[in-house]
C-alpha positions in Angstrom: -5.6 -5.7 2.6 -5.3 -3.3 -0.3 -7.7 -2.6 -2.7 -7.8 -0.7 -6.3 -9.6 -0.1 -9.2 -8.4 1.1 -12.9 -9.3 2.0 -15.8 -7.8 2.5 -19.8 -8.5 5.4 -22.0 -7.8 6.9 -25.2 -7.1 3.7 -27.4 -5.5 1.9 -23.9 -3.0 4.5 -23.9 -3.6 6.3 -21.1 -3.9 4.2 -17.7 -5.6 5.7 -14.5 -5.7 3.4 -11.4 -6.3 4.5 -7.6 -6.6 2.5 -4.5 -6.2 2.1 -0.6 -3.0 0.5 0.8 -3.7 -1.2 4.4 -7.8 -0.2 4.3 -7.8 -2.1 7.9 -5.7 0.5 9.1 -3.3 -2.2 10.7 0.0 -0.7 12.4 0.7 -3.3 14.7 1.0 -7.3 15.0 0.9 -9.8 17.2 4.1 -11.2 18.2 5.9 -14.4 20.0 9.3 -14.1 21.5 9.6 -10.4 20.3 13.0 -8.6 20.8 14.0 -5.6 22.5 15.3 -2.6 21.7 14.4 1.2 20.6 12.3 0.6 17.8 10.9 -2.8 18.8 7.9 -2.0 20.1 6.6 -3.5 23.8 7.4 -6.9 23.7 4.3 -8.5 22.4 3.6 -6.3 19.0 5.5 -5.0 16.1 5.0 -2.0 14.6 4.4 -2.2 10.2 2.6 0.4 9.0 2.2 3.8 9.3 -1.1 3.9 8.5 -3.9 3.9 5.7 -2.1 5.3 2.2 -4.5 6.5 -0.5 -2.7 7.0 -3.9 -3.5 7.4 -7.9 -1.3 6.2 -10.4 -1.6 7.4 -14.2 0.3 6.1 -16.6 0.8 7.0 -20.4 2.2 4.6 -23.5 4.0 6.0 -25.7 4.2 3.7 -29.2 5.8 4.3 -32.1 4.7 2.7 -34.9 
C-alpha cells in the first residue's frame, strides 16, 4: 500500500507531493510451486521489496505565455 499527499502553490505552479512506498513494510510473499536458485528465496516466499521508501517530489511549470 502506498500512500501520499500534495499540494499546489504559487498560481498551481509549483507542485510539492510526499508519501510512503510499501507503509506495510512487506518484503516477502507467499508463494506456490516457487523455484530455486540464488536469489529465489526458500522455497515458499519471494522476496519484493527492500523495504519502506519515504520520498518528496517537487515539481515546477514553467509557461510561457
Amino acid at each position: 500500500m502506498n500512500i501520499s499527499v500534495g499540494q499546489k502553490f504559487w498560481k498551481e505552479r509549483l507542485a510539492l507531493r510526499m508519501g510512503v512506498k510499501n507503509v506495510l513494510n512487506v518484503q516477502q510473499v507467499q508463494t506456490q510451486g516457487g523455484s530455486t536458485g540464488a536469489h529465489s528465496g526458500n522455497g515458499t516466499t519471494t522476496p519484493i521489496s527492500p523495504g519502506r521508501n519515504l520520498f518528496v517530489q517537487v515539481a515546477f511549470q514553467l509557461a510561457w505565455n
